[in-house]
Each structure stands twice: as structure tokens, then as C-alpha cells.
C-alpha positions as CSV (number, residue, x, y, z in Angstrom):
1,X,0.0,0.0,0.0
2,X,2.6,2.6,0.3
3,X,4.6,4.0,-2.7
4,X,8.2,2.6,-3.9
5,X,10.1,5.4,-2.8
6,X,9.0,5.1,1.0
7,X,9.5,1.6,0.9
8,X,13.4,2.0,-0.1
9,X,13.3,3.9,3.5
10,X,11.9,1.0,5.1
11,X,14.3,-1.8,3.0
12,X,17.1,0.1,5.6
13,X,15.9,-1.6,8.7
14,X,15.8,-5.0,7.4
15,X,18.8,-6.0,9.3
16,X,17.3,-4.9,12.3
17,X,14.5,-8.1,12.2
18,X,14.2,-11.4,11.1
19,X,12.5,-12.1,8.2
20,X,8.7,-12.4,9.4
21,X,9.3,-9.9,11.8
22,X,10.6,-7.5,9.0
23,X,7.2,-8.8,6.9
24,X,5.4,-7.4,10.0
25,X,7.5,-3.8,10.5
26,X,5.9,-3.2,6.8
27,X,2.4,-3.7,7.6
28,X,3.0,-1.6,11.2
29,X,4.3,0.8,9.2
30,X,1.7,0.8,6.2
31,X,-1.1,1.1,8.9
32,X,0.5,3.4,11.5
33,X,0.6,6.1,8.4
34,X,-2.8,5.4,6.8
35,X,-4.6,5.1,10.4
36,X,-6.9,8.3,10.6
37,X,-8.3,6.9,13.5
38,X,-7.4,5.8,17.2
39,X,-3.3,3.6,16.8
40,X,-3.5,0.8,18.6
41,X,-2.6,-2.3,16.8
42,X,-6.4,-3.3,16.0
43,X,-6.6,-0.1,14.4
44,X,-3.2,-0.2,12.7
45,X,-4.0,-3.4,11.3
46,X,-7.5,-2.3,9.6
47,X,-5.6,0.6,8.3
48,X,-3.2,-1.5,6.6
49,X,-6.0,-4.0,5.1
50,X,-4.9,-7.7,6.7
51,X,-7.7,-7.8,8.8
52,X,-9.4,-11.4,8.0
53,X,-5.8,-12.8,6.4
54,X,-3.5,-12.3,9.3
55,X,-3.7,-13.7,12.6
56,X,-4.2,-10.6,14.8
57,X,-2.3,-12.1,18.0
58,X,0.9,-11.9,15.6
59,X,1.0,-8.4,15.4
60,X,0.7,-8.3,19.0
61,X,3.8,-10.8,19.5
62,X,5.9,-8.5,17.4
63,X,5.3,-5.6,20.2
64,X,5.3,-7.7,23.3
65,X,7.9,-10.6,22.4
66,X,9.6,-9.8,18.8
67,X,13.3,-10.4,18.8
68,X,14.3,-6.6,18.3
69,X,15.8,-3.8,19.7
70,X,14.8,-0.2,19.5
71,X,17.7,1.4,20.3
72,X,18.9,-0.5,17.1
73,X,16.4,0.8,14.9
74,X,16.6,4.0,16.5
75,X,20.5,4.2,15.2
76,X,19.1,3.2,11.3
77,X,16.5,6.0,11.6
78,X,19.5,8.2,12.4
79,X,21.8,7.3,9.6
80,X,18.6,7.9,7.6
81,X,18.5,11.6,8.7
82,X,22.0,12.0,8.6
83,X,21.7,11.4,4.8
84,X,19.8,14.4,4.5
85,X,23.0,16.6,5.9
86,X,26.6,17.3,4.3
87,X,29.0,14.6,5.7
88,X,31.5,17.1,7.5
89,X,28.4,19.0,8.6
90,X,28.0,19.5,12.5
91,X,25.0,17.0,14.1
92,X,22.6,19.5,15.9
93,X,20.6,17.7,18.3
94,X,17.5,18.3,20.8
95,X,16.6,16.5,23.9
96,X,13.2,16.8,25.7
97,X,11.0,14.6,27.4
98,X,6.8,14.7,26.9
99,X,4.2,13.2,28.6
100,X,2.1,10.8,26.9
101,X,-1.4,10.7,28.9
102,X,-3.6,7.2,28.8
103,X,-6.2,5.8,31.5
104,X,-7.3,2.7,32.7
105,X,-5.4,0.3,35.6
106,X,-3.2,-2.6,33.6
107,X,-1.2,0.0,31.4
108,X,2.2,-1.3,32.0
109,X,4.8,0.9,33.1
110,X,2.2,3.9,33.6
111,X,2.4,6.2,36.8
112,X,1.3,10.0,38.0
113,X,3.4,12.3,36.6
114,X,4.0,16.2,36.4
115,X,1.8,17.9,33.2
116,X,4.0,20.7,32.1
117,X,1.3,21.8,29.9
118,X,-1.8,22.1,32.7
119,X,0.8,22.8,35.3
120,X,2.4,26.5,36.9
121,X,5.3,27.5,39.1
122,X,2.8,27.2,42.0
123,X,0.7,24.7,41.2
124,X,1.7,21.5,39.6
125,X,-0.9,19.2,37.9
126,X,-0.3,15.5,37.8
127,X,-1.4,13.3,34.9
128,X,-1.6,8.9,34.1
129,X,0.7,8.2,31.7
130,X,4.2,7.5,30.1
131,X,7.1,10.0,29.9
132,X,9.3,9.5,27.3
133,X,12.8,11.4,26.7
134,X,13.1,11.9,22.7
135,X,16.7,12.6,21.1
136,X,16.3,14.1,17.4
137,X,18.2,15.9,14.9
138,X,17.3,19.1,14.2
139,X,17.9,20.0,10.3
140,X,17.2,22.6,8.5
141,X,15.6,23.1,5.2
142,X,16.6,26.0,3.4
143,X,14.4,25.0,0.3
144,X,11.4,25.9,2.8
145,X,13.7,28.0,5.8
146,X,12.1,25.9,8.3
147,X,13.3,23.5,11.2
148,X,12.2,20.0,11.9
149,X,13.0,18.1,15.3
150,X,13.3,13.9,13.8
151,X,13.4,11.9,16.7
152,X,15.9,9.1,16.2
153,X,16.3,7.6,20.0
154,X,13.4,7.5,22.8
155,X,13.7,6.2,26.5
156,X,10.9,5.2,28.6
157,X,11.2,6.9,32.2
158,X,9.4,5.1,35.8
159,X,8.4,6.9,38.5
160,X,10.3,5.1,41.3
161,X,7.4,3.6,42.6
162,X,6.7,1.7,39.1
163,X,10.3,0.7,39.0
164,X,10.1,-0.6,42.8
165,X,6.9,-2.6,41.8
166,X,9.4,-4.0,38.9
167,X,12.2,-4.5,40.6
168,X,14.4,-2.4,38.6
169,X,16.7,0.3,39.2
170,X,15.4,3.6,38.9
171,X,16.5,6.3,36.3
172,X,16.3,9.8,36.7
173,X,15.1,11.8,33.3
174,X,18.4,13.3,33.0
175,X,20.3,9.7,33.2
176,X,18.2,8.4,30.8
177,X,18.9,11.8,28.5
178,X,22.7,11.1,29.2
179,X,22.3,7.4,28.0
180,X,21.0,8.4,24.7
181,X,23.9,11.2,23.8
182,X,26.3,8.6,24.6
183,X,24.7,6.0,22.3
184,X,24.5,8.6,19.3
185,X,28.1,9.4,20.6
186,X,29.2,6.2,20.4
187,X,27.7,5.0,17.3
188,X,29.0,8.3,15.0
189,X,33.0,9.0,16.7
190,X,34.2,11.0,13.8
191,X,31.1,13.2,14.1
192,X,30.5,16.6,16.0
193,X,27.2,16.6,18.3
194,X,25.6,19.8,19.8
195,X,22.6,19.3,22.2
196,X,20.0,22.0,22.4
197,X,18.4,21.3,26.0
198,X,16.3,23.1,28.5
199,X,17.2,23.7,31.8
200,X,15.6,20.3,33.2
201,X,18.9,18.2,31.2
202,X,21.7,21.3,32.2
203,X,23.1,19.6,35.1
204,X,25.9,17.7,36.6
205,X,24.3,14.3,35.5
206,X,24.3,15.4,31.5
207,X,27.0,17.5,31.3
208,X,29.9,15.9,33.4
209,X,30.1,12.8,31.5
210,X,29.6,14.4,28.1
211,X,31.6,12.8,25.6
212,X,34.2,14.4,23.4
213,X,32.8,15.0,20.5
214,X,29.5,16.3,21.9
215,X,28.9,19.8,22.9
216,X,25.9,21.4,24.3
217,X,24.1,24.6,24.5
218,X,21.1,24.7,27.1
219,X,19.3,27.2,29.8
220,X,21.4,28.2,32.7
221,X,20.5,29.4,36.5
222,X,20.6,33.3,37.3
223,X,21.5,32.5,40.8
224,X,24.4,30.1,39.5
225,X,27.3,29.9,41.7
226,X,29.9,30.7,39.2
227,X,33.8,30.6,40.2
228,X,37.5,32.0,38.2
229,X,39.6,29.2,37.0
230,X,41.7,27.4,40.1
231,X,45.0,29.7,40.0
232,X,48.5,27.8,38.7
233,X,49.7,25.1,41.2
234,X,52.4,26.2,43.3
235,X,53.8,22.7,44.4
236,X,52.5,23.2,48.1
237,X,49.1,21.2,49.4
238,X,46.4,19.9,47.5
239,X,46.0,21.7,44.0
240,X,42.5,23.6,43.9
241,X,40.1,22.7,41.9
242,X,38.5,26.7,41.4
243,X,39.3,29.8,42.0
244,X,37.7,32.8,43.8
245,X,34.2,33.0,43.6
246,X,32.4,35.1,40.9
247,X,29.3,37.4,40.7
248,X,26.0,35.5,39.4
249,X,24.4,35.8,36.6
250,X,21.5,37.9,38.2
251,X,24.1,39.8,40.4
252,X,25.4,40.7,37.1
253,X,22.3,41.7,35.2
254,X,22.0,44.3,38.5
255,X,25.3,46.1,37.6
256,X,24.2,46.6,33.9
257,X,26.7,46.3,31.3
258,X,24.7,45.7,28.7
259,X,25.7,45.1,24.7
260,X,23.0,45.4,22.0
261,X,22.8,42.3,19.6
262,X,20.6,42.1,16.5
263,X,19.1,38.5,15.9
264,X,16.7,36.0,14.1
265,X,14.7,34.5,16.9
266,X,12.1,31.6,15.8
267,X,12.3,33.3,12.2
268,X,11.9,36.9,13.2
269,X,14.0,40.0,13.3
270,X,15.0,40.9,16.9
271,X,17.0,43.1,19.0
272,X,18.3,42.3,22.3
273,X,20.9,43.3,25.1
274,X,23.3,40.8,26.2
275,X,26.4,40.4,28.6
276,X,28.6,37.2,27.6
277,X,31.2,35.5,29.8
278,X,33.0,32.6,30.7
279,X,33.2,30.5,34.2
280,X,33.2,27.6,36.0
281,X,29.9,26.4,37.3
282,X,31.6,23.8,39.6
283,X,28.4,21.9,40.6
284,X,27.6,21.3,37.1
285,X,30.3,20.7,35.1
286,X,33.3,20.5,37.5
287,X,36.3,22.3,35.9
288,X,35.0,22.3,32.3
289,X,34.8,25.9,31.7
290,X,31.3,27.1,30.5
291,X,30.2,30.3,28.1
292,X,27.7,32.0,29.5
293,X,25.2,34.4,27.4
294,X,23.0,36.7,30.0
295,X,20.2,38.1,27.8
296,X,17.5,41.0,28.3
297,X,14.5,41.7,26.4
298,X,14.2,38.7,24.8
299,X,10.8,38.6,23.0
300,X,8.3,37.0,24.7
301,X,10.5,36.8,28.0
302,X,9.1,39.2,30.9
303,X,12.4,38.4,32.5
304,X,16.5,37.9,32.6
305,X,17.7,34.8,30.8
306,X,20.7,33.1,30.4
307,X,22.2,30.4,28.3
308,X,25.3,28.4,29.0
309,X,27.2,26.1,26.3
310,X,30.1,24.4,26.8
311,X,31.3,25.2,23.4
312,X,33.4,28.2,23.6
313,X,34.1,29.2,20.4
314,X,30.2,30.2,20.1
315,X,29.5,33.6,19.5
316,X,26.6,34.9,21.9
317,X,24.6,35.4,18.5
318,X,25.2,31.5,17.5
319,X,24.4,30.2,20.9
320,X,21.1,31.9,21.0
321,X,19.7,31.3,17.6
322,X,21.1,27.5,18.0
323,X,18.8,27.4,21.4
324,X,15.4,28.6,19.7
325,X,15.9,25.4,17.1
326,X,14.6,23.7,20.6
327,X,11.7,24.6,20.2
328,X,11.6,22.5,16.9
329,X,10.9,19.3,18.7
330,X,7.8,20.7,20.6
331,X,6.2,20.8,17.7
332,X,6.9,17.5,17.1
333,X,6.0,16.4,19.8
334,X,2.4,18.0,18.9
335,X,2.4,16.2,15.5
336,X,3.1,13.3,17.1
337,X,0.2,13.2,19.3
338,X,-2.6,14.4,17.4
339,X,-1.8,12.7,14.0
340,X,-0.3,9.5,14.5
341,X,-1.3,8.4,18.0
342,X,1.3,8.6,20.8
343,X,-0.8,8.5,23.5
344,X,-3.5,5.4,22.0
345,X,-2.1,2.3,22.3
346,X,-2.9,0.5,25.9
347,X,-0.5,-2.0,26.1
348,X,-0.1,-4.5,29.0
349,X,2.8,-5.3,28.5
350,X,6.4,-3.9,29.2
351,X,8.6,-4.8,26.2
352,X,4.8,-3.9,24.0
353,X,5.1,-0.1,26.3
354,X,8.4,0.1,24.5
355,X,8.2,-0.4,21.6
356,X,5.2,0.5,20.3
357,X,5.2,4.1,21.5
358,X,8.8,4.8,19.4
359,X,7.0,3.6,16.4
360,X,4.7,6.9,16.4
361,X,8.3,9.1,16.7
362,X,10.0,7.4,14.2
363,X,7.0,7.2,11.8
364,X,7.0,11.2,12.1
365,X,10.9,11.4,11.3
366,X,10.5,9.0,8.4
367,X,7.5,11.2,6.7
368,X,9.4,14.1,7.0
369,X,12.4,12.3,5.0
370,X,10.6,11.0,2.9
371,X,8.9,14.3,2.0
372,X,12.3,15.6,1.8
373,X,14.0,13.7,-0.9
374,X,10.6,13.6,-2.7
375,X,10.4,17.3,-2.8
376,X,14.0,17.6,-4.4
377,X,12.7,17.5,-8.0
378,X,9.6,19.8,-6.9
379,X,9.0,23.4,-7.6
380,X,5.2,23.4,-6.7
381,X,3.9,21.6,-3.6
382,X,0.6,20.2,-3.0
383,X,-1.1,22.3,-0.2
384,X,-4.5,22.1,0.7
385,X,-5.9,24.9,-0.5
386,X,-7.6,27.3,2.5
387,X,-8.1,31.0,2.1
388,X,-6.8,31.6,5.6
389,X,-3.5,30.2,4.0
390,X,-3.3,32.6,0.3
391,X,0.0,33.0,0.5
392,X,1.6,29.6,1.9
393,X,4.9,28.7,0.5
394,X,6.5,25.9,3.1
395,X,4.6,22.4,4.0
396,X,3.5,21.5,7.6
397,X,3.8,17.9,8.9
398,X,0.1,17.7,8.1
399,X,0.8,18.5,4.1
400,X,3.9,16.0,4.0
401,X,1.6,13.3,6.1
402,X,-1.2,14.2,3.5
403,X,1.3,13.6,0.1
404,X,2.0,10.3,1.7
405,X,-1.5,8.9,2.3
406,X,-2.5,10.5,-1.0
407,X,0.2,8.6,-3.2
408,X,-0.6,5.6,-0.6
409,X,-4.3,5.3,-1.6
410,X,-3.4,5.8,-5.2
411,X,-1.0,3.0,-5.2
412,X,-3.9,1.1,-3.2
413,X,-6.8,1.9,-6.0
414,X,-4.0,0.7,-9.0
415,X,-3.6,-2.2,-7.6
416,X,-7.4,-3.0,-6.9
417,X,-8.3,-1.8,-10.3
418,X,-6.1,-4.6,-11.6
């Protein structure tokens, strides 16, 4: 049912399964992308026509007990994106973590967890569900000057009562975040990372045992407890480890100082004051020395703002341009959720909790790919036409999900017709 150039995306993961299994990643696949309805496997498998010539139970094996690994698949999906970037180009990543929200009592893996979306500084709302931490790629399309997050690797995070009920070791969210830059890392050594993060993954636990070839720009603290580099050992007692201790990054928005800075913020023209420096922030990353970018008027910020990067031959423009591609990946996150089902399947289940949910991220990278190297011999694009949109020139998820199903169900209809 789906068109010949998507499935040369999906001939790439054949190593990852054996052979019926692969058989079954197709039709997953096939439905997960045609289902305009709720994504749990019944539905997928409707979508995808076999209902009535394949034994349902088997498509619910190849959640619960098929002999594959995501993190595996995850890396292919990632070699796939990184096709769509020069080879010597720099791998800009973002990390975040969502909530996926479901009800009922025998959801596997599910527990009460903080809503960021219902919830304020004063008044956290908890929610039923599955967190997941997502590492994508963020890549630009100049063709259409527009960002997409493609998630490549997720993690499932437990509250620590799940994991207790389990009897597993518990994960914090920034572990698990620090587990998946080190896979990517690991699997791509000649390759430069940069990871965009909020301030929830700039701490000791991500940026202490960041690996060598991965860099990372994120939010910072104003009250920061920032200290001078540890003066030249003079051979007498135990060399320190920092020097005196410096002003914070509030302190130092107090004394003024300020340098104006023209730049493109989430595409638009802006000007804002800046102070930039360098310290140690010993309680995050020990004696790694940080770069840190203290911003005012910031549109859309009431307040002070600072961003930290441990890279520090960024300029303070670069750093803060680099930081609003973040906010990439909440949008895919949205995309995610309402078109192809994050938050539907109910699985029982913990290997079925794994690995099903990672199918909805991955089937939003692979669209978007797909689109991509579609569109290369494009001038004109097929948009749905909508008089609130006269003057649309760059495709949404929606559009590129759209093109899909459309050449799907004409590839369906040929074959019928015959």
C-alpha cells in the first residue's frame, strides 16, 4: 500500500528483524501512516488491510515478544536523517522529554506524573501516563527556511514507585537523556554533536560525562554559583580545583553592562541586550569551563535569561539562535500526538510499552524524510488549499503526512483496479 520510494526507507531496517518480523515492520508501518483513526494495533491493522488474512495475535507478539531492539532501529532511523546533511556538517541535536497521557489500571509501566502543559510554578498538575525522553536531529531546510526536530532515540522513564513494583533500578530523566547522547556518541566517533536542551537536562548528571565530541548549549541558572579558574599550582598542598568565587548571573544583570545584539529568533528580526562570559559552574560541570550568554528583552521573556554552552568558540549570537531550534521538537511532539497516536495504544505489557510508542516518533521522522527527498525534484507543492493560508509557500507535517497517504491510496486503488 505505500509508494516505492517510502519503501526503499523502510528496505534500511531489514537487518534490524528477522524475516517475518521484517514482513510485520511493513504492515506496522503501512497502517501506522494510513490510520486516521485511534493507533493501537487493531486499528493499525484495519488501516493496513490484513484484517481477516492475518492472525491478529501476531502483530501483537511483534510488540510484546519480537526479537528486536529499538535502540537499534533507532541508530538506522538516524543514519537515515543523517543522509539528508553534508557529511563534515555539524549534528545539531535536541533532547526533551513529553508526557504521553492514557487511563485505565493494567497499562504497564504507567504512573502519575507532572503535566507541564496544565501545570504553573505554584501549582503543579499531575497526569496517568508514560514519559518518554526523545533525542532528534534538528535539520534545516533552506528550500522551505524551516526546522524540523526527527526523533531518532526515545527512552521510557518510571516513577520510582513503578520501578520498585518492577524490581528495577530507577533512572532519573536526566540519566536516561545522558544514555541516549552517549549511544549517538558512540555509534558516530568521527562526528560533531551539539545538544539544544532546556534547563531540566543542564546539570551535573548530562554535562559531566559528556563525551568528546558532543557539545551542548542549554538554559542556565541566574543565581548560578559561578567561580574564576583554580589559580597555577604552586607545588605546596592539594591543587585547587577553582578559584575565587564570581558574581551571578542575576548579580550581574544588576550592575548593567549591557551590549545590544541584532538577531533571528524563531524566524523573526529581533534586538536584544546581552552580557557574555565565561566560568566555571563547579556543581555542574566541575572544571570544564562554560560560556555564558545573560540576555534581556528577549521577545516573549518578561524576565532575565541566560544560556550556558560548553562550546566556547560560540559567539553569543550563535548560541542563542542555536537554542530557539529547541523549540523544533515541541512541535513535534504536537504532531506526534494528534496525528499519529502517541498517546492510543494501551499496552499491558512492558517490552509492548516500549516499543510501540517509538514507532509513532519514528513514523514522524520517516514522513518528514521521505517528504524531503521527494520534494528535491519539486518546484510546486501540493497544499491544501484554504483561504486563511493565500500565501503559503513551506509544507507542515500535516501536508507532508497528506502527500503520503495520498500517493498511498493511489498505489492502493492501482492495484485494486487490476
Amino acid at each position: 500500500m505505500l509508494p516505492e520510494s517510502f519503501l526503499g526507507c523502510l528496505s534500511a531496517f531489514q537487518p534490524c528483524f528477522t524475516a517475518p518480523g521484517f514482513r510485520r515492520f511493513h504492515v506496522v508501518m503501512a497502517g501506522w501512516l494510513l490510520c486516521i483513526g485511534k493507533h493501537t494495533v487493531t486499528g493499525v491493522m484495519r488501516a493496513a488491510g490484513v484484517v481477516g488474512w492475518r492472525e491478529h495475535s501476531g502483530f501483537h507478539r511483534f510488540f510484546s515478544r519480537g526479537a528486536w531492539a529499538p535502540d537499534r532501529v533507532g541508530l538506522v532511523v538516524m543514519r537515515l536523517v543523517l543522509g539528508l546533511l553534508p557529511d563534515d556538517a555539524r549534528i545539531v541535536m535536541t533532547i526533551d522529554d513529553t508526557l504521553a497521557r492514557h487511563t485505565g489500571k493494567k497499562i504497564a509501566s504507567a504512573g502519575m506524573h507532572r503535566d507541564p502543559l496544565l501545570s504553573c510554578a505554584n501549582r503543579p498538575f499531575w497526569h496517568f501516563g508514560h514519559t518518554w525522553v526523545v533525542l532528534a536531529i534538528a535539520v534545516r531546510f533552506p528550500k522551505w527556511d524551516k526546522v524540523f526536530s526527527l526523533p531518532v532515540l526515545v527512552r521510557l522513564y518510571r516513577t520510582e514507585k513503578v520501578n520498585r513494583a518492577c524490581g528495577q533500578q530507577h533512572h532519573k530523566l536526566t540519566e536516561l537523556a545522558s544514555e541516549l547522547i552517549h549511544l549517538a556518541a558512540a555509534e558516530f566517533p568521527t562526528r560533531k554533536l551539539l545538544v539544544l536542551a532546556d534547563n531540566a537536562f543542564v546539570n551535573r548528571s548530562v554535562v559531566r560525562p559528556l563525551p568528546a565530541n558532543v557539545d551542548l548549549v542549554g538554559r542556565g541558572r541566574p543565581d548560578a554559583a559561578l567561580y574564576a579558574p583554580p589559580p597555577p599550582y604552586r607545588g605546596v598542598g592539594r591543587p585547587r580545583v577553582r578559584g575565587r568565587k564570581l558574581a551571578s548571573p542575576a548579580a550581574r544583570a544588576e550592575r548593567g553592562g549591557w551590549k545590544a545584539l541584532p538577531v533571528t529568533v524563531y524566524d523573526r528580526a529581533a534586538t536584544i541586550r546581552v552580557q557574555v562570559f565565561d566560568a566555571l559552574w563547579y556543581v555542574v560541570g566541575h572544571q570544564r569551563q562554560l560560556r555564558f550568554v545573560l540576555i534581556r528583552d528577549w521577545p516573549g521573556h518578561d524576565k532575565d535569561d541566560v544560556l550556558v554552552t560548553t562550546d566556547l568558540q560560540l559567539s553569543a549570537r550563535e548560541i542563542v539562535e542555536l537554542y530557539c531550534q529547541r523549540w523544533s521538537l515541541e512541535e513535534t511532539f504536537h504532531w506526534v500526538k494528534d496525528r499519529l497516536g502517541l498517546q492510543d495504544p494501551q499496552n499491558r505489557t512492558e517490552h509492548a510499552v516500549q516499543r510501540t510508542a517509538p514507532i509513532a516518533f519514528w513514523t514522524f521522522t520517516l514522513v518528514v524524510v521521505w517528504y524531503a527527498n521527494w520534494a528535491k525534484r519539486r518546484t510546486t507543492f501540493p497544499f491544501r488549499a484554504a483561504p486563511w493560508y493565500p500565501t503559503k509557500e513551506r509544507p507542515s507535517f500535516a501536508d507532508m503526512l497528506a502527500t503520503l497517504r495520498r500517493q498511498s491510496w493511489t498505489v492502493w486503488l492501482s492495484d485494486q483496479a487490476e
